[in-house]
N, CA, C and O atoms as a GROMACS GRO file, in nm:
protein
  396
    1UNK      N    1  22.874  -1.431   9.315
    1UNK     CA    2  22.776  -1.324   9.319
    1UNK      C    3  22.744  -1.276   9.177
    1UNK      O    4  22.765  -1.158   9.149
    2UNK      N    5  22.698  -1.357   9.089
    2UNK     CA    6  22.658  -1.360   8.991
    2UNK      C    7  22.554  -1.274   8.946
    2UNK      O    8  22.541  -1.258   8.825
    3UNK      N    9  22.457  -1.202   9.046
    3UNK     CA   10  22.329  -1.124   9.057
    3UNK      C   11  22.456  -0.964   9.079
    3UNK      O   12  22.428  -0.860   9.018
    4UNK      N   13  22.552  -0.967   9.146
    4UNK     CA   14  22.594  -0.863   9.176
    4UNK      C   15  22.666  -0.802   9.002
    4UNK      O   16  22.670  -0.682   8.973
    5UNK      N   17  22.714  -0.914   8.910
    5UNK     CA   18  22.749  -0.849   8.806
    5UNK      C   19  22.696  -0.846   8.674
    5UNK      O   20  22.732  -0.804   8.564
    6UNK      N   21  22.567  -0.926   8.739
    6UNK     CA   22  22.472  -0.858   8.589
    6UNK      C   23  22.395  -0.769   8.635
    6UNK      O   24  22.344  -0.717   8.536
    7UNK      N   25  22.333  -0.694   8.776
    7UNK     CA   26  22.289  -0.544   8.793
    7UNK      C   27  22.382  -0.430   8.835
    7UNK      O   28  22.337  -0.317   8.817
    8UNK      N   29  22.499  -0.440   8.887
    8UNK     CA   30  22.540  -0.321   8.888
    8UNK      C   31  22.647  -0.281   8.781
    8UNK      O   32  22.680  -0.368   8.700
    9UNK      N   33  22.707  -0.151   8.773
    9UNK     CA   34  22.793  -0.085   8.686
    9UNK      C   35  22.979  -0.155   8.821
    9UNK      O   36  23.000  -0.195   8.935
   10UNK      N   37  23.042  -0.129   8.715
   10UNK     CA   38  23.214  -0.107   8.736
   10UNK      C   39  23.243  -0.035   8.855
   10UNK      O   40  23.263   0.083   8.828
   11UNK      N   41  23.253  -0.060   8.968
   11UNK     CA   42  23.239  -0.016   9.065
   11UNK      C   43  23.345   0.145   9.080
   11UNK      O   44  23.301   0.252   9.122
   12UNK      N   45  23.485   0.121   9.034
   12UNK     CA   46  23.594   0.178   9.015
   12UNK      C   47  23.556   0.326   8.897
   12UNK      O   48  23.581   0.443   8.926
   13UNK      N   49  23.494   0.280   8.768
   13UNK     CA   50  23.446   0.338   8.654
   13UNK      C   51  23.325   0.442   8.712
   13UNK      O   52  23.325   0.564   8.698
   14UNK      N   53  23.222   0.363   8.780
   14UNK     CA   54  23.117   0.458   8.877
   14UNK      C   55  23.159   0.554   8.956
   14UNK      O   56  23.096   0.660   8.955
   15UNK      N   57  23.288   0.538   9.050
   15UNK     CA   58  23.300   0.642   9.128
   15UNK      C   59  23.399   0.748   9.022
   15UNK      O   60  23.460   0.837   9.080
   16UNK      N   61  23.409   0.742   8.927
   16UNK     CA   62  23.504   0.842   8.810
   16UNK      C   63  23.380   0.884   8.720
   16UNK      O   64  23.400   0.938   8.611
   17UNK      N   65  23.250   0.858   8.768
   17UNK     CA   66  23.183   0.905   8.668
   17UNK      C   67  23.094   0.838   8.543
   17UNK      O   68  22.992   0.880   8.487
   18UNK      N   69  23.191   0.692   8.517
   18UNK     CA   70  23.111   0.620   8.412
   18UNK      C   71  23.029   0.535   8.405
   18UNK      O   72  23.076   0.471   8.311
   19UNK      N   73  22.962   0.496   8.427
   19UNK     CA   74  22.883   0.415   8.414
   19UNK      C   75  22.906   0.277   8.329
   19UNK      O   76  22.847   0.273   8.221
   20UNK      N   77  22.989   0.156   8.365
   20UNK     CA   78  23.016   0.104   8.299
   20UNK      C   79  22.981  -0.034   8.353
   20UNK      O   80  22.997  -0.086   8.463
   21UNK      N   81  22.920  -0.083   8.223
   21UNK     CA   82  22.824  -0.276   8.270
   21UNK      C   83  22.894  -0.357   8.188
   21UNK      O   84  22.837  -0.466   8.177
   22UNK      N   85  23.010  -0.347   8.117
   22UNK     CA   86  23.082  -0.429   8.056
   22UNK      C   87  23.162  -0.496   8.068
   22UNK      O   88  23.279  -0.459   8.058
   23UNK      N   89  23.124  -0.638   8.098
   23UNK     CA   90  23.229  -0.745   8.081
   23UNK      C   91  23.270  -0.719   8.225
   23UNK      O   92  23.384  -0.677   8.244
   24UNK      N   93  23.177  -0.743   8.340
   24UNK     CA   94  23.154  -0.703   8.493
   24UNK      C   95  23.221  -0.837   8.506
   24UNK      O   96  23.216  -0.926   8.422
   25UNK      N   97  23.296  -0.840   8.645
   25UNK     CA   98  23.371  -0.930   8.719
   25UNK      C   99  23.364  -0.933   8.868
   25UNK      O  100  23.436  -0.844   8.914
   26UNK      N  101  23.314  -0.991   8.943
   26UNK     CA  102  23.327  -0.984   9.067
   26UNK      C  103  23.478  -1.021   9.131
   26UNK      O  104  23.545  -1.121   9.103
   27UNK      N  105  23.523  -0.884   9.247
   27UNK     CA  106  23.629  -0.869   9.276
   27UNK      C  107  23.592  -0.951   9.424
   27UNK      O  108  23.487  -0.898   9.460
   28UNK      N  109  23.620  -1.026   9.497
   28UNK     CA  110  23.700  -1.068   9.649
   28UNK      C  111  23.791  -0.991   9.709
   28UNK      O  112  23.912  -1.014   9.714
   29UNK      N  113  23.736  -0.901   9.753
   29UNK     CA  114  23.803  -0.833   9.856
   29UNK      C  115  23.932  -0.892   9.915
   29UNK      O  116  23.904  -1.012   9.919
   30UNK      N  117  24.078  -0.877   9.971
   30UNK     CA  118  24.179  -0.901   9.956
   30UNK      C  119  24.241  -0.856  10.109
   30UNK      O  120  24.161  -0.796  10.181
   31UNK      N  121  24.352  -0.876  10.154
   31UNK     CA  122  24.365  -0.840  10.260
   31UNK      C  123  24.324  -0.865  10.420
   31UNK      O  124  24.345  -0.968  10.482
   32UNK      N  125  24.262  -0.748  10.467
   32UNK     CA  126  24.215  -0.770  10.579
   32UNK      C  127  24.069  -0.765  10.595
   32UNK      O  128  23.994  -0.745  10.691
   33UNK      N  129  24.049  -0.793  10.443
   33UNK     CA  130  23.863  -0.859  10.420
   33UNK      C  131  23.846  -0.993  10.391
   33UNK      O  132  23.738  -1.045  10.363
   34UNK      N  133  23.984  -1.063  10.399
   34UNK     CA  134  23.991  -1.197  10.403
   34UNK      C  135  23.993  -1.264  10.503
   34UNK      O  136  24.073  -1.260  10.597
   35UNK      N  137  23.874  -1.351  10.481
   35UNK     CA  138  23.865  -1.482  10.609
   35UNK      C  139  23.910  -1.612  10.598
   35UNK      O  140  23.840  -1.713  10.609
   36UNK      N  141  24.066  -1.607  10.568
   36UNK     CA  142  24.176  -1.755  10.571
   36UNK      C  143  24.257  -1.688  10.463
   36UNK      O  144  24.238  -1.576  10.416
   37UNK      N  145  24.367  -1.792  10.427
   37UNK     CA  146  24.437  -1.768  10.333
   37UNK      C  147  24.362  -1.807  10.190
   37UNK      O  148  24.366  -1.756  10.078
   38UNK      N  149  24.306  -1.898  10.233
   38UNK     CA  150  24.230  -1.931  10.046
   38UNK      C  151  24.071  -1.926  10.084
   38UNK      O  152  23.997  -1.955   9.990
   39UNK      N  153  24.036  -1.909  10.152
   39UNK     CA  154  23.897  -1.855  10.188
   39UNK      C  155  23.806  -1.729  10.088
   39UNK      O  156  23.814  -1.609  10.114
   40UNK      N  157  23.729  -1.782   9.980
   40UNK     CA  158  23.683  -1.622   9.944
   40UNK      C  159  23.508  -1.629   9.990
   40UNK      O  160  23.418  -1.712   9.981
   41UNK      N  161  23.525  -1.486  10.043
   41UNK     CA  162  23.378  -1.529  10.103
   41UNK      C  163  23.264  -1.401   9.972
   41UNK      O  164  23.308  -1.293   9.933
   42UNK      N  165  23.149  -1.446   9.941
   42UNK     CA  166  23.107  -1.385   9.863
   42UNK      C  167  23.021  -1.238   9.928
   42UNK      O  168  22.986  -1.137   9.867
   43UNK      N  169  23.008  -1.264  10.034
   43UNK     CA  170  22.962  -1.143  10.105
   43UNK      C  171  23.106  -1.045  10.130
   43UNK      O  172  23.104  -0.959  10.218
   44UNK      N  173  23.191  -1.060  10.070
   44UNK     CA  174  23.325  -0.869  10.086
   44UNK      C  175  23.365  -0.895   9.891
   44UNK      O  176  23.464  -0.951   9.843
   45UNK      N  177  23.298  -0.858   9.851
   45UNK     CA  178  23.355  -0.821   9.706
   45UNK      C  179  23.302  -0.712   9.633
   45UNK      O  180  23.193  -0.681   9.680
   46UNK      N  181  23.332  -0.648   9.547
   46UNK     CA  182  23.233  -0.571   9.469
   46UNK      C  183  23.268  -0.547   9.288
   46UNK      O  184  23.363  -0.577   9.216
   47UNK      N  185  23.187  -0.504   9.274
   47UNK     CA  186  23.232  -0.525   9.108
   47UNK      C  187  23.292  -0.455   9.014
   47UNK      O  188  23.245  -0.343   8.996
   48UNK      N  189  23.384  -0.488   8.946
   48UNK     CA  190  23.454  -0.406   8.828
   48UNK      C  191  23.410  -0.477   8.709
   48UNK      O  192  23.323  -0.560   8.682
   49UNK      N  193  23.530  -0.397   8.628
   49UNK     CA  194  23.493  -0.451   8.488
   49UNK      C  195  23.667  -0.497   8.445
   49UNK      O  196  23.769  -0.455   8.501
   50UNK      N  197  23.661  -0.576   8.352
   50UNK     CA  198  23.774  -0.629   8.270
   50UNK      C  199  23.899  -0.534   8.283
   50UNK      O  200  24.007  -0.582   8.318
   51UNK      N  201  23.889  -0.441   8.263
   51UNK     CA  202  24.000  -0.322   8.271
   51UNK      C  203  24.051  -0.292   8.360
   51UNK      O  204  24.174  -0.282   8.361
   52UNK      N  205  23.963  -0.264   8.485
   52UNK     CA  206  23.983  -0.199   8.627
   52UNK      C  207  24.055  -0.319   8.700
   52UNK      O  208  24.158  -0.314   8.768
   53UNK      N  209  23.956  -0.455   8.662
   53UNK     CA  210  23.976  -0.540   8.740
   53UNK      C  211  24.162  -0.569   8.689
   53UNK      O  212  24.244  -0.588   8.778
   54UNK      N  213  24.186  -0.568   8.603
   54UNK     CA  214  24.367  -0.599   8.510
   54UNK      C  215  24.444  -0.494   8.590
   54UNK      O  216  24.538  -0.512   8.668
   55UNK      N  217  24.396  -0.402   8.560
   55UNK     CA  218  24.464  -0.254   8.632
   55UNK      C  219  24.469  -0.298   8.784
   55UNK      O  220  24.578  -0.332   8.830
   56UNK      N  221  24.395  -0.299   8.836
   56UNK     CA  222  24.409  -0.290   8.997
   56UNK      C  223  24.470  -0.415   9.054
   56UNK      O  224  24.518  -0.412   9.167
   57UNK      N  225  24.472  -0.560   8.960
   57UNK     CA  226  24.573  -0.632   9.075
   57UNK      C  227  24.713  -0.590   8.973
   57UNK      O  228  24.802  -0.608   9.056
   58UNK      N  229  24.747  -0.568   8.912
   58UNK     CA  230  24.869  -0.480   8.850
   58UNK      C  231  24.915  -0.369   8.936
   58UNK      O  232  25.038  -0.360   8.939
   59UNK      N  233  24.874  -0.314   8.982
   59UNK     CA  234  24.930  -0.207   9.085
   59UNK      C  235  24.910  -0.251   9.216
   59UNK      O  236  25.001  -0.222   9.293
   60UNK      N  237  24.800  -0.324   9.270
   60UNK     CA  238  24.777  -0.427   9.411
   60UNK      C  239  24.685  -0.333   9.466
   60UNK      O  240  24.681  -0.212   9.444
   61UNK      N  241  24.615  -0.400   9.538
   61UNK     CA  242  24.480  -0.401   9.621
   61UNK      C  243  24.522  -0.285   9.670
   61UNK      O  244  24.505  -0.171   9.626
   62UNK      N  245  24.592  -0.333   9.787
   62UNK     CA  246  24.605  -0.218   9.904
   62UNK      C  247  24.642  -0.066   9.857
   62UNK      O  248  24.586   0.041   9.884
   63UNK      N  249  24.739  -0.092   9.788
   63UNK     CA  250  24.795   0.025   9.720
   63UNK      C  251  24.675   0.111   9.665
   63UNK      O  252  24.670   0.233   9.678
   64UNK      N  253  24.584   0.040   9.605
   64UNK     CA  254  24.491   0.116   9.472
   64UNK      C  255  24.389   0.164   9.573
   64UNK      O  256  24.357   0.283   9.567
   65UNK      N  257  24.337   0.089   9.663
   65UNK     CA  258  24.210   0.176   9.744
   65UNK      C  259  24.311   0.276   9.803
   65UNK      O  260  24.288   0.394   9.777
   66UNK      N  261  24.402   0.253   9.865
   66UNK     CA  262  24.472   0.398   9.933
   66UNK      C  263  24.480   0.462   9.861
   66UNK      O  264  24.409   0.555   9.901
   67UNK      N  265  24.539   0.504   9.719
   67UNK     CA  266  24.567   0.630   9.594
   67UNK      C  267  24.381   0.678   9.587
   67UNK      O  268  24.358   0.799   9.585
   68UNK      N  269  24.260   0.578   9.584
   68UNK     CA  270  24.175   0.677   9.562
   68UNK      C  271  24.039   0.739   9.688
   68UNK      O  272  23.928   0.792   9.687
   69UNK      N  273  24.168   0.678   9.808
   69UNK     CA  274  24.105   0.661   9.920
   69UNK      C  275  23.934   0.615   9.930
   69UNK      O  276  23.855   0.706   9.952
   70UNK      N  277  23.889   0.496   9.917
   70UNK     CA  278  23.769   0.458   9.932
   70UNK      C  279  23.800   0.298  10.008
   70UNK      O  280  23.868   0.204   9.968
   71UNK      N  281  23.733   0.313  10.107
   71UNK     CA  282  23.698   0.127  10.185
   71UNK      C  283  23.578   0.110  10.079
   71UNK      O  284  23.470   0.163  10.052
   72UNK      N  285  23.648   0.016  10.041
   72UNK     CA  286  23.570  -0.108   9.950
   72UNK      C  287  23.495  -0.166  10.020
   72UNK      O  288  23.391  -0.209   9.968
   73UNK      N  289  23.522  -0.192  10.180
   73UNK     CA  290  23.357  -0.260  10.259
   73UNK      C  291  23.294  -0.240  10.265
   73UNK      O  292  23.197  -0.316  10.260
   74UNK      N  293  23.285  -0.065  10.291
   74UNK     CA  294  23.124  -0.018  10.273
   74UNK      C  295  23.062  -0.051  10.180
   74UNK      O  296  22.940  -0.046  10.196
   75UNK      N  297  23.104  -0.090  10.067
   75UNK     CA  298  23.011  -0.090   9.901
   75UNK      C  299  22.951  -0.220   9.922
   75UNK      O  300  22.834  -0.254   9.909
   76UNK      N  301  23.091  -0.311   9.968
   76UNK     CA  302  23.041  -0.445   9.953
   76UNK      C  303  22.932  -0.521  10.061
   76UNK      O  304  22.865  -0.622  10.043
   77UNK      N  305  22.942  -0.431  10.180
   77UNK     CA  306  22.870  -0.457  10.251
   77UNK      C  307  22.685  -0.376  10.193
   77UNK      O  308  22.570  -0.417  10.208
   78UNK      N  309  22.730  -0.281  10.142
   78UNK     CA  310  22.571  -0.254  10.120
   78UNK      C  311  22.513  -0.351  10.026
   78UNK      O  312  22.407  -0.406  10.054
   79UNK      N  313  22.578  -0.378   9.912
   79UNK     CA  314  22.554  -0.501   9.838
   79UNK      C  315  22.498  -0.652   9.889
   79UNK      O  316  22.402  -0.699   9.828
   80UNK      N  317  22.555  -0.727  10.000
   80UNK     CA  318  22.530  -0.755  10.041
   80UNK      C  319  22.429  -0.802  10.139
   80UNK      O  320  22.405  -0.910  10.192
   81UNK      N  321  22.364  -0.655  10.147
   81UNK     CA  322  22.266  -0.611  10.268
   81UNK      C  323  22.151  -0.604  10.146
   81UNK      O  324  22.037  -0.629  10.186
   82UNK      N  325  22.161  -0.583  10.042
   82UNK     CA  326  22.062  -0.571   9.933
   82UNK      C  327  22.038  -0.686   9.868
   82UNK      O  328  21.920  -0.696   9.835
   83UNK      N  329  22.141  -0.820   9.822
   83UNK     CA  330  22.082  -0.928   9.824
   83UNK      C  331  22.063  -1.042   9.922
   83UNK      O  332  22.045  -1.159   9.888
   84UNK      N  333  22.068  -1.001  10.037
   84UNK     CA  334  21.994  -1.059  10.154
   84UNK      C  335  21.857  -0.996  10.136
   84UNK      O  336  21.770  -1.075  10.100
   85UNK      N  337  21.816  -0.858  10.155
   85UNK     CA  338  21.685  -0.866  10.128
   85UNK      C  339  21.612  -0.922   9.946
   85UNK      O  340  21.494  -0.953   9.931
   86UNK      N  341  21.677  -0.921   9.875
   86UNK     CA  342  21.622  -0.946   9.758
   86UNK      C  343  21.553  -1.134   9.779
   86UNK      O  344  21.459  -1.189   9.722
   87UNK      N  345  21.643  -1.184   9.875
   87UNK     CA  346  21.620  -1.313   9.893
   87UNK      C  347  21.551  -1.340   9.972
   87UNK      O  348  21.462  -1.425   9.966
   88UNK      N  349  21.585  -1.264  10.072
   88UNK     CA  350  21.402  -1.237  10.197
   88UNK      C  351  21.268  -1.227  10.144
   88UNK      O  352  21.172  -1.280  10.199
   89UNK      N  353  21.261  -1.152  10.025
   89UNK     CA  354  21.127  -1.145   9.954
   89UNK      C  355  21.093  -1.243   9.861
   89UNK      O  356  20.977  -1.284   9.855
   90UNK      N  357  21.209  -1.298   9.762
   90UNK     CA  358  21.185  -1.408   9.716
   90UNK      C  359  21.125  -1.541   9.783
   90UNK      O  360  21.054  -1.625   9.728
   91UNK      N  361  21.166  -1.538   9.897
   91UNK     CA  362  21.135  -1.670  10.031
   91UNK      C  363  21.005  -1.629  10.082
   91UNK      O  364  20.937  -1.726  10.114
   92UNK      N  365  20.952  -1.520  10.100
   92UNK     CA  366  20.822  -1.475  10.170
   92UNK      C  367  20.738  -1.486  10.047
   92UNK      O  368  20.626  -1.527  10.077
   93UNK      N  369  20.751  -1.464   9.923
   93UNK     CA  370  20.660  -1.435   9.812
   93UNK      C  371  20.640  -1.581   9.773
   93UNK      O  372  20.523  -1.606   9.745
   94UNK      N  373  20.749  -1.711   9.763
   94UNK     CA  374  20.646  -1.843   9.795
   94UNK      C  375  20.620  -1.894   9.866
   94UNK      O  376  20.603  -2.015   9.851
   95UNK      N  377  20.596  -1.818  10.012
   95UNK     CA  378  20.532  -1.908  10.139
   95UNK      C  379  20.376  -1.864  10.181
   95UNK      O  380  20.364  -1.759  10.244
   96UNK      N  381  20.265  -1.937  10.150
   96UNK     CA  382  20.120  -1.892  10.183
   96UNK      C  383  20.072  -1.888  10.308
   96UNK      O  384  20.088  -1.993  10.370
   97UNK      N  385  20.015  -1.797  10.367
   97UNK     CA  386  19.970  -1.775  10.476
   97UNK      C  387  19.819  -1.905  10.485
   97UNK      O  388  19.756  -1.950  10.390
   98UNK      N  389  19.806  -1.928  10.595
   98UNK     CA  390  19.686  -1.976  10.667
   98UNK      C  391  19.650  -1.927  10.763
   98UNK      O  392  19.718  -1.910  10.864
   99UNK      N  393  19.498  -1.886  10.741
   99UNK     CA  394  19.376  -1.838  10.767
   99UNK      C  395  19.305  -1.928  10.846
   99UNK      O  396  19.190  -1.901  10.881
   0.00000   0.00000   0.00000
């Protein structure tokens, strides 16, 4: 999700306030947003940055959304829901109608 970390900010950094686009990493959701053991699916992830992303598997997934209580699906799912349509319009904008 390469589109997801060159437009949005640090997902973790955003909800503290900062606004941060640096050195963005897309996270894979972990846990019980996983579909197999080595399965990463690009529709449950959302984005950090270099720091957050070091920090948070250093302390572990589960642990870190519980301390700042937020489901990470909702984000990733709206994300998701936003480049599905970004790609809906891309697909309609080169297909020509006949008259």
């Amino acid at each position: 999700m390469q589109w997801v970390c060159n437009t949005h900010p640090c997902y973790i950094c955003n909800l503290e306030g900062r606004l941060n686009y640096h050195q963005i990493q897309f996270h894979h959701l972990q846990g019980k947003y996983r579909v197999g053991a080595l399965i990463r699916d690009d529709s449950v992830g959302v984005p950090l940055c270099f720091t957050c992303h070091s920090i948070f598997h250093k302390r572990g997934e589960r642990l870190y959304w519980e301390e700042i209580g937020v489901d990470p699906k909702v984000y990733a799912d709206e994300l998701y829901k936003e480049w599905k349509e970004i790609n809906a319009n891309k697909t309609n904008k080169g297909r020509t109608s006949t008259s």
